[in-house]
N, C-alpha and C positions, 0 to 999 in steps of 0.2 A: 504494500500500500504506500504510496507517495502523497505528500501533503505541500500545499505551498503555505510556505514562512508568513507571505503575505497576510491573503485572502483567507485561509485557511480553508480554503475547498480541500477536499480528498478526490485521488484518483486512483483507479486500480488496471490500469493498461499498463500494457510493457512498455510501450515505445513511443510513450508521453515522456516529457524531461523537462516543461517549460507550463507554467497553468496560461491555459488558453486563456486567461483573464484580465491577465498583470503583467506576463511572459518574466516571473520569477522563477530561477531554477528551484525545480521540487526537491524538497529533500526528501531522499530516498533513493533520488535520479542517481544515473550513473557518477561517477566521481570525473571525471573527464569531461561532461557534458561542459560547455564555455558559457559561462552565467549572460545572457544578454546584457550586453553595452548600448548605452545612445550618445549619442552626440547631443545637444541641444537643438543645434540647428541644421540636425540630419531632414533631407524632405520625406524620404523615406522608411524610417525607421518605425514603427507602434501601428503601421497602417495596420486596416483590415481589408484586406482587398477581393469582388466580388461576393461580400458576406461570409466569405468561407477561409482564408487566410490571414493569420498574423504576421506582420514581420516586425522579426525584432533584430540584432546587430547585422552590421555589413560586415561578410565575411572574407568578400574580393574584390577589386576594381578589373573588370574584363575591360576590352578591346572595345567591346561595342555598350559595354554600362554595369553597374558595380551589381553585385549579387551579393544578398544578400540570408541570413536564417531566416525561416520561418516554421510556422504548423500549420496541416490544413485541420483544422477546429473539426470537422467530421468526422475524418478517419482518425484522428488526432497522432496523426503522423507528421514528424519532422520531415521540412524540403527546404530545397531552395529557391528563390525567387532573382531574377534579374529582372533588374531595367533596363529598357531601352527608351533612355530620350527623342523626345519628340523629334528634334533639328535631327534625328540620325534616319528617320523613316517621313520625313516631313511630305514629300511626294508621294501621292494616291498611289501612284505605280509600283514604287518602290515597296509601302504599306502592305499591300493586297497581296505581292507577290509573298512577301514573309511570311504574311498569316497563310497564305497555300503552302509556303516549306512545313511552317509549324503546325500547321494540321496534319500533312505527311508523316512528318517526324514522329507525331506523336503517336503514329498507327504502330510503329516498328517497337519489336520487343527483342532484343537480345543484350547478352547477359552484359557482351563489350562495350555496351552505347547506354550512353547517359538517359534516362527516359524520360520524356518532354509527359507530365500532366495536364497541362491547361496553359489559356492565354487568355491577355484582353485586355482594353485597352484602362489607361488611365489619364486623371486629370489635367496634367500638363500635356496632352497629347501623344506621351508617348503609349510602349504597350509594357505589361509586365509578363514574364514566362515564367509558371511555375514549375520545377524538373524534381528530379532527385534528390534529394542533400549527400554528395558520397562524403565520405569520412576514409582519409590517408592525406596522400602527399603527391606532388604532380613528377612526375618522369624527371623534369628537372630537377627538380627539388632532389630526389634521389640520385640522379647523378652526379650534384653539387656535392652530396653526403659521399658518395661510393665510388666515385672515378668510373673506372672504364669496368664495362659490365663481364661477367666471364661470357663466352662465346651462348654457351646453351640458356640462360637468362637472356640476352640482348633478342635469339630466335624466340624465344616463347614470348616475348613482350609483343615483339613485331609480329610472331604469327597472329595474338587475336587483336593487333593493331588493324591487322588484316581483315578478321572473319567481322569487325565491326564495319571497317570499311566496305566491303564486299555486302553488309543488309542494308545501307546505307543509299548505295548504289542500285540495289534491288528496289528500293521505297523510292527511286530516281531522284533522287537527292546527292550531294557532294556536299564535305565536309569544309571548304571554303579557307581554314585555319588550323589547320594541322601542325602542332606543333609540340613539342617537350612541355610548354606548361598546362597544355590542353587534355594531356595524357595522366591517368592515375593509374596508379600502381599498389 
């Protein structure tokens, strides 16, 4: 049974670690789970987005907008959420076409690919995506650690670098950023 400090709701799911209400970590949660942070003048941080998602700390700044923790308050599963600023899809063409990859995307299930849950848009115009939350460290980051890989590590990495790419390709879709920080391990 997990309890938040806060509120003092009780909760009895496994893979709850934050109360949907306050986003304090529960005690009871896992000892690892990262206590949500704000910024004061984060824009996105405590939303509720669509009725069904919290977010609480920024977890990364990506290429195309920062991602972020969250829960989806129904299944009361941890994800992750990214932004995409408005000025980055500002054009109808550009928009439409994303949300046709991100409906794709999120048909695909295999084990090597991040799994896209839901999208839509938000207040300043951009849109937010909510996917997976994985939990490790990116390709680089492990390389930074461990230098050069031994030979049959560097194939198995790259094989299901592969077998991701290759359903990716089947959903006619292309990975666009392919890169060491984009890869976990």
């Amino acid at each position: 049974m997990k309890s938040c400090p806060r509120c003092r709701a009780t909760f009895g799911e496994e893979k709850i670690r934050f109360c949907p209400f306050d986003g304090t970590v529960l005690a009871g949660a896992a000892p690892d789970a990262p206590p949500p942070r704000q910024a004061p003048a984060d824009p996105y941080s405590q939303r509720i987005l669509a009725e069904r998602y919290r977010v609480f700390e920024r977890l990364a700044s990506g290429e195309t907008g920062p991602i972020y923790a969250a829960q989806d308050l129904q299944s009361k599963v941890d994800v992750a959420v990214r932004f995409l600023p408005g000025e980055k899809i500002a054009e109808p063409e550009i928009r439409t076409r994303l949300e046709r990859r991100l409906e794709r995307a999120r048909a695909l299930e295999h084990p090597n690919l991040l799994r896209i849950f839901d999208h839509g848009p938000i207040d300043e115009g951009g849109l937010f995506v909510v996917m997976e939350r994985l939990e490790g460290r990116s390709l680089r980051e492990a390389m930074r650690e461990l230098g050069a890989f031994p030979p049959e590590l560097a194939l198995a990495i790259l094989d299901q670098m592969l077998g991701g790419l290759a359903e990716l390709h089947r959903g006619g879709l292309v990975h666009g950023n392919l890169n060491p920080s984009n890869v976990f391990v």
